[in-house]
N, C-alpha and C positions, 0 to 999 in steps of 0.2 A: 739465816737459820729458819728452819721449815718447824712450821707448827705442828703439835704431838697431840692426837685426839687420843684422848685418854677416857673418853665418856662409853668409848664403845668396846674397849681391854680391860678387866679389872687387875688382872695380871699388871701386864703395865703400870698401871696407876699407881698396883702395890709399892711396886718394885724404883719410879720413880719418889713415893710416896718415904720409904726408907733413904735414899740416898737423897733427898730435899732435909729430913728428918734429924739427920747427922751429918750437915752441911759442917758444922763447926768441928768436928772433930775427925781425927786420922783414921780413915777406911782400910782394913784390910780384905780382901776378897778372894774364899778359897773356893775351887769349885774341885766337886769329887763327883765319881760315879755313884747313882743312885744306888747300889749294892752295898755302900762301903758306909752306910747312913746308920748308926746304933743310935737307940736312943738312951741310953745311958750317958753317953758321952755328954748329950743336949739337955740331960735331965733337968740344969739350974739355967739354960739358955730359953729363946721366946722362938717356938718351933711354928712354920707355917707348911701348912700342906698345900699345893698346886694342881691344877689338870688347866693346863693351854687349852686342851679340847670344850671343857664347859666353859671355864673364866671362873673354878671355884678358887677362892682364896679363904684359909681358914686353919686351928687350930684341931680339928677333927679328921682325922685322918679319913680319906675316903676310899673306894676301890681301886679309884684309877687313879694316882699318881703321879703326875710325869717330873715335878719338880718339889723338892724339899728348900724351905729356905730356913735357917738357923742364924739365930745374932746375939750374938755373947758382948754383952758391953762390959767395957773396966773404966770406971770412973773416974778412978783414982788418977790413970796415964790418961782419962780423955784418950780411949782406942774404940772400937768395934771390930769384931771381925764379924765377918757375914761368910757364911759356909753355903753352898747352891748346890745341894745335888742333883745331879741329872742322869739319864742317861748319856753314857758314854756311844759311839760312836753309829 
């Protein structure tokens, strides 16, 4: 297994930082086009804004974009689903 430098991606970090997070409980993982992103839908979900290009990770949405992440947990069934919007294709 090859080692994952994680000091120089904060993206990464994030993104193993959630899946280390809810190690104990059942993941579902949906991804959609970054178009199809309302935030109504996320309104009682913990919404993060992305851009690959800087390495911002955060709750502030910014100009540039490139990934939405969303995690809706239910406690009660011990689930999470994590929603990833991206651009599509």
């Amino acid at each position: 297994m090859t080692k994952i430098d994680t000091k120089t991606d904060k993206v990464l970090a994030f993104l193993l930082g959630i899946i280390y997070g809810y190690r104990g409980a059942l993941v579902e993982v949906k991804r959609k086009d970054i178009c199809q992103y309302n935030e109504e839908e996320h309104s009682k979900d913990k919404v993060y804004f992305i851009n690959r290009k800087t390495g911002y990770v955060g709750n502030v949405k910014s100009s540039e974009v490139t990934h939405i992440c969303a995690i809706r947990e239910n406690k009660e069934e011990k689930k999470v689903v994590i929603f990833l919007y991206k651009k599509q294709g």
